[in-house]
C-alpha positions in Angstrom: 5.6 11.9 2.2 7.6 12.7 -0.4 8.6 16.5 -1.9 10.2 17.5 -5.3 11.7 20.7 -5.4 13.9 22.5 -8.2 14.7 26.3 -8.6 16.8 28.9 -11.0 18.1 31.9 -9.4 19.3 35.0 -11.1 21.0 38.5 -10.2 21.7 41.5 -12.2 23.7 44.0 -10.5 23.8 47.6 -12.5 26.5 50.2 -11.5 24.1 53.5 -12.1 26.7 55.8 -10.7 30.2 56.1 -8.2 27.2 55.9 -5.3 24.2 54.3 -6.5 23.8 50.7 -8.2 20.3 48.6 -8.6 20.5 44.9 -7.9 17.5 42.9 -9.1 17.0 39.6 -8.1 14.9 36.6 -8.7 13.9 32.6 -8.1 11.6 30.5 -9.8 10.6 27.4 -8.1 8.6 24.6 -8.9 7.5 21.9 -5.9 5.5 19.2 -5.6 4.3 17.0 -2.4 2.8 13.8 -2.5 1.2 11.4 0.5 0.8 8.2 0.5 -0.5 7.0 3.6 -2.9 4.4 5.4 -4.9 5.0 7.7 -6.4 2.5 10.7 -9.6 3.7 12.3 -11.0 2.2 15.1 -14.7 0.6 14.6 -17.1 -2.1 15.3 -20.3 -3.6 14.0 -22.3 -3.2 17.7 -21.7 0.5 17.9 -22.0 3.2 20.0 -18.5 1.0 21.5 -16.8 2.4 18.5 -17.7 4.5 15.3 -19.7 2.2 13.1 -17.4 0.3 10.6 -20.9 1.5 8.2 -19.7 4.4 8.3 -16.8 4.6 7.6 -15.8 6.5 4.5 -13.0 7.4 2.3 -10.9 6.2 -0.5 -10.7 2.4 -1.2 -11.6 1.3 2.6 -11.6 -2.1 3.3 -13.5 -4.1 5.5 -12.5 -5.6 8.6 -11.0 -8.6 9.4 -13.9 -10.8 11.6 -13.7 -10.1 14.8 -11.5 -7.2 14.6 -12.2 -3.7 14.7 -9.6 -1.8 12.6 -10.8 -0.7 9.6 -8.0 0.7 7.1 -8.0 2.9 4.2 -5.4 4.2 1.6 -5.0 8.5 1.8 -3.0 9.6 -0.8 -2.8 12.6 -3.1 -0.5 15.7 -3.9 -0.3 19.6 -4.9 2.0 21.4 -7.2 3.3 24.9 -6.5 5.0 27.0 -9.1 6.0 30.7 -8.6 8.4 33.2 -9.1 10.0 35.5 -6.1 11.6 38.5 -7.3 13.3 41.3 -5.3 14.8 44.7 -6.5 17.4 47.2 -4.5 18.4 50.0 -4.5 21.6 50.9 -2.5 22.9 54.5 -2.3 26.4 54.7 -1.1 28.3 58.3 -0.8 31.6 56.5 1.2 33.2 53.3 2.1 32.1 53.8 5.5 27.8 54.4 5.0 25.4 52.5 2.9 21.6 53.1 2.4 19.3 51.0 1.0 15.7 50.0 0.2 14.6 47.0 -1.3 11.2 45.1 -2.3 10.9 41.5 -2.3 8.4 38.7 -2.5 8.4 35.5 -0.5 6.3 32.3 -0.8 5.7 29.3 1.2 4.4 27.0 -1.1 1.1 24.7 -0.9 0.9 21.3 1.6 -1.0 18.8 2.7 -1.3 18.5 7.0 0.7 15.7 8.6 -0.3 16.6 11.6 -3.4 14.6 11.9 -3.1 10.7 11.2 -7.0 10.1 11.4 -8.1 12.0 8.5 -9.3 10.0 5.4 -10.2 12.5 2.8 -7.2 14.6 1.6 -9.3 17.2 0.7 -9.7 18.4 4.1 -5.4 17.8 4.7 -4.8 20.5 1.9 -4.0 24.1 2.4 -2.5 26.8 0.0 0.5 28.4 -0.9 1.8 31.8 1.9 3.0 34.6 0.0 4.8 37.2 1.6 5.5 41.0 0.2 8.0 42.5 2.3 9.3 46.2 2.1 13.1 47.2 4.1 15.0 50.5 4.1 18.0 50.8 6.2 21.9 52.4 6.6 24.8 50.1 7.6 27.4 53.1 8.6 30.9 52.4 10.3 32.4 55.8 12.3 36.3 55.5 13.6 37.4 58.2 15.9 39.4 58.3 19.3 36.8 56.4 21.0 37.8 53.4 18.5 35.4 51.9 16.2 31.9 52.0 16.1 29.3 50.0 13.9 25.7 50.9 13.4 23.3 49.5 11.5 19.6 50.2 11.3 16.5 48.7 9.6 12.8 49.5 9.2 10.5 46.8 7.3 6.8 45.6 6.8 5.8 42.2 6.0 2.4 41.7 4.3 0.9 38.4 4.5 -1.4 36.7 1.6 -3.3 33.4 2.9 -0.7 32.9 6.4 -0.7 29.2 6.5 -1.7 28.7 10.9 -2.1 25.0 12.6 -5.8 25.2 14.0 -7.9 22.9 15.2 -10.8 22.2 12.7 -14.2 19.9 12.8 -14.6 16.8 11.2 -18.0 15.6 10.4 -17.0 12.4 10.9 -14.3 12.5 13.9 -14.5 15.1 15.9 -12.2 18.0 15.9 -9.2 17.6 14.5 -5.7 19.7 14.1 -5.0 20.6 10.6 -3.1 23.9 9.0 -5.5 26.4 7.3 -5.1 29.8 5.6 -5.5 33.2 7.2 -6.5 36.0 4.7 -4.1 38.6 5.5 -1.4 39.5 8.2 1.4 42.1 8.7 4.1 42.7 10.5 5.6 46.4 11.2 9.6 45.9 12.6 12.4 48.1 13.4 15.7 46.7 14.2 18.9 48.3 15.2 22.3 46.5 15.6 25.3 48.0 17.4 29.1 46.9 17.8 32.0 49.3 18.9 35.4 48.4 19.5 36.9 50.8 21.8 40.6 51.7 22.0 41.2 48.6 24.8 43.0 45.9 22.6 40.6 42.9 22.0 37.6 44.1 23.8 34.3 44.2 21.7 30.8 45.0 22.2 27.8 44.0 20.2 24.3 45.3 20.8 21.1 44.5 18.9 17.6 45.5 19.1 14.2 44.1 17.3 10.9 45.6 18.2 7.9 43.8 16.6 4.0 45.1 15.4 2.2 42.0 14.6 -1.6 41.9 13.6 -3.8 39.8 11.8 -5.9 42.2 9.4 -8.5 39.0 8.2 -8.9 36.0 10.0 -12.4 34.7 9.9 -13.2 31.0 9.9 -15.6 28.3 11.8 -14.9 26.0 15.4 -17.0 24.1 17.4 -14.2 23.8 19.5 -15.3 25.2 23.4 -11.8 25.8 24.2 -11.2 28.3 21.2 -14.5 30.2 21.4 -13.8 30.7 25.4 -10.5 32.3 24.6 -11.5 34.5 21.2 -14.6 35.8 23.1 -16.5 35.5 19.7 -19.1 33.5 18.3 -21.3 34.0 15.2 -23.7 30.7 15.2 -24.0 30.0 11.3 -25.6 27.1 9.9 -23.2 24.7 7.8 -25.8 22.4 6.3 -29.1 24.1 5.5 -31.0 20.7 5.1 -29.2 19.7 8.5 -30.7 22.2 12.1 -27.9 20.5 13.6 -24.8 21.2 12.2 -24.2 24.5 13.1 -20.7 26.2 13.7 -19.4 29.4 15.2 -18.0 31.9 13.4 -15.2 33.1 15.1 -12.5 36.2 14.6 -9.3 36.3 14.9 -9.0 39.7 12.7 -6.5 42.4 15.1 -4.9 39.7 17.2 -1.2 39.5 17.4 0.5 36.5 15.5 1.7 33.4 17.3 5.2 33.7 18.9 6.3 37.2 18.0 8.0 39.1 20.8 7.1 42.8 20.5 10.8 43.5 21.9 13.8 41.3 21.8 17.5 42.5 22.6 20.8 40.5 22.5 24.1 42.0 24.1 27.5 40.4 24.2 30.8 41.0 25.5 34.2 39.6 23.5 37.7 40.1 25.3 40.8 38.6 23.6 44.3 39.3 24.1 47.6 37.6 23.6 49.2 35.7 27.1 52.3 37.8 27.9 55.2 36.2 24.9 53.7 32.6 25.1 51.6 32.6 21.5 48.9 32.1 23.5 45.1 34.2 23.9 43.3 33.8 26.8 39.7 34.7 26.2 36.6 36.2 27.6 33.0 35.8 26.0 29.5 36.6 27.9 26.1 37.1 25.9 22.6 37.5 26.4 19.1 36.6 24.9 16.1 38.4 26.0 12.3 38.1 24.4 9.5 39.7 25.3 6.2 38.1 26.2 4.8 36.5 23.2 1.1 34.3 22.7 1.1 31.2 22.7 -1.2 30.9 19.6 -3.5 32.8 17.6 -6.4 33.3 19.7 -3.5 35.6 22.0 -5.2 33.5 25.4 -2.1 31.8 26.6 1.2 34.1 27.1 4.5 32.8 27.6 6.7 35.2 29.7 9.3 37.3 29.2 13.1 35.1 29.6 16.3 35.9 29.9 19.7 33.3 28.8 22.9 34.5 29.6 26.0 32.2 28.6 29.7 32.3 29.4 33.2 31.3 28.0 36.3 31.5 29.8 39.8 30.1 29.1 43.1 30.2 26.7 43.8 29.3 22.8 46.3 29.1 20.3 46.6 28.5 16.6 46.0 24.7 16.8 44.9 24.4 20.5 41.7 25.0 23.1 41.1 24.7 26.3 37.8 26.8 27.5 35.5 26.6 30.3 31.7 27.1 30.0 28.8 27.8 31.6 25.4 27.7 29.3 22.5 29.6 31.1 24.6 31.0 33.8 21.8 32.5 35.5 19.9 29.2 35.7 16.7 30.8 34.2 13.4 28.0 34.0 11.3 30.5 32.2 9.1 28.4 29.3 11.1 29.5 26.3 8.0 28.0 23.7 4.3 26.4 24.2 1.5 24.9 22.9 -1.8 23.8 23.5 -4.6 21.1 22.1 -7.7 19.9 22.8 -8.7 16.2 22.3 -12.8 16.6 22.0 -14.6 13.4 20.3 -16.9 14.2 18.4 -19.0 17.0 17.0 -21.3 19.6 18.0 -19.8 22.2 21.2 -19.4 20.0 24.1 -16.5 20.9 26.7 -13.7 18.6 26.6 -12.3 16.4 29.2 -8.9 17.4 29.0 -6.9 19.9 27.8 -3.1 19.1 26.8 -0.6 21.9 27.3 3.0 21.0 26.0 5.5 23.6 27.1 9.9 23.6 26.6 12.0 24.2 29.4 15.6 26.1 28.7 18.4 23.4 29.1 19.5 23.7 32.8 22.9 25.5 34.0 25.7 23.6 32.1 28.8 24.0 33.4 32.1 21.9 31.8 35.2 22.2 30.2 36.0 22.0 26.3 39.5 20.8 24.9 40.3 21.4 21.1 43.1 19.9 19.2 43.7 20.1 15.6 46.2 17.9 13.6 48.2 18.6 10.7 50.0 21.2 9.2 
């Protein structure tokens, strides 16, 4: 594979007032994404062993050696994305210490071709189309100093609206089976709040940091086809529609994915840390403190909102003495020890097409890295 990519960017920042100024900001970008590719499939000329090397299609195939049973074929092609992403803001500010804002921006994945899938031989079915993203943020960043010491707080509100969400499915192939491939959704959103706290209170050193996301994810139109078993089972959905009217076989569900959540979005995820510095008696030397914490929510799997991966904890924690050109700091990375599945995924191999129930289904699944516990030395050289 092989992408091309260039891009301007521009700002214009205008000074309305002492307390309000516009910003208005945009990129234009141009990309393009070529494959070049061969694929081997197996065949044989006594089937049902093997797909029939006779049928074998696709761009300039060539025929097998004798006596083998790999027939290859040359997949290449390429798509060209061009589009412009603009964003304008708006920031009111009545003091050094508070800031609101609001701002309007568009976002844009641009278009692909799947490399997931190394037995596909028309590149047709590998392409998918650009993701553009409108998303919409008003917040306050305000700092408040007092006798209790210092106190950040910043706050955010924002909604994402999603054109065409580019999702990794599994799709059918008239030729192979099911495959996995990326296709588009309609339309998604997201609705998010987040809030982010840090206060330094009159202790020299000492530091808190708090910060809060809370997720609404939905898909508003998802429709498409499956003859996998496993995704129908999970959706609950089926609409029997007829692909091929000149064909009473090929037949497809129609299945819904409309009001599901999206794929690994936590509805609630918090992180907290502690930071405790202060000089060593007259030495020149800090000794140090640092404990944080990662939580997610429950979150699916995929899009069809069957499989859930629990909520998880990951707590971390530093501990020793610095100086201007010297470390020395122990460490203990997921403290706690947590095994909770911190990401997932699932597939399902079927062969061939039509709704059959396949043999096996794969789940792949990512562990946390265990409790490490070690020591780190730092020394740096020079003036």
């Amino acid at each position: 594979p092989y992408t091309d990519h260039w891009s301007v960017y521009g700002l214009v920042d205008w000074a309305v007032s002492d307390t309000i100024s516009v910003e208005f900001e945009g990129r234009y970008s141009k990309e393009s994404f070529e494959l070049d590719r061969t694929i081997t499939t197996l065949c044989t000329i006594n089937p049902p062993l093997f797909l029939s090397c006779d049928e074998i299609t696709g761009p300039a195939p060539k025929p097998p050696i004798p006596g083998d049973t790999t027939v290859y074929n040359n997949l290449s092609g390429s798509v060209r994305s061009d589009f412009f992403t603009p964003k304008l803001t708006l920031n009111y500010q009545p003091n050094d210490d508070t800031l609101f804002y609001a701002s309007a921006g568009k976002a844009q994945k641009p278009a692909g071709i799947n490399t997931l899938s190394t037995s596909i031989r028309d590149i047709e079915l590998l392409k998918f189309d650009p993701e553009k993203m409108w998303v919409y943020e008003a917040g306050w960043k305000a700092t408040f100093d007092g006798n209790l010491g210092t106190l950040t707080f910043n706050g955010a509100v924002f909604f994402q609206d999603y054109t065409d969400k580019q999702v990794q499915v599994v799709v059918p192939d008239p030729e192979l089976g099911l495959i996995p491939n990326i296709e588009n959704a309609s339309s998604a959103e997201v609705l998010g709040q987040e809030l982010q706290f840090s206060w330094a209170p009159p202790v020299d050193g000492l530091t808190l940091n708090l910060a809060y996301t809370h997720l609404d994810t939905e898909f508003d139109d998802y429709v498409t086809t499956s003859t996998t078993a496993r995704t129908i089972a999970e959706l609950g959905n089926c609409v029997v529609v007829q692909i091929d009217p000149t064909d009473p076989d090929d037949v497809r569900c129609q299945i819904d994915y409309t009001g599901n959540d999206l794929e690994r979005a936590p509805e609630h995820a918090l992180y907290a840390s502690v930071d405790f510095t202060r000089p060593l008696f007259a030495t020149g030397v800090d000794y140090t403190l640092q404990f944080d914490a990662d939580y997610q929510d429950e979150r699916f799997v995929n899009a069809t909102n069957y499989t859930i991966l629990e909520d998880r904890w990951i707590a971390n924690l530093r501990v020793g003495i610095e100086s201007e050109n010297w470390s020395l700091i122990a460490f203990a990375d997921n403290v706690f020890d947590d095994d909770t599945i911190i990401s997932g995924g699932t597939a399902t191999p079927d062969f061939g097409a039509g709704f059959s129930i396949p043999p096996i289904i794969q789940v792949s699944s990512q562990l946390p890295p265990p409790r490490v516990i070690g020591v780190r030395a730092n020394f740096e050289f020079g003036g």
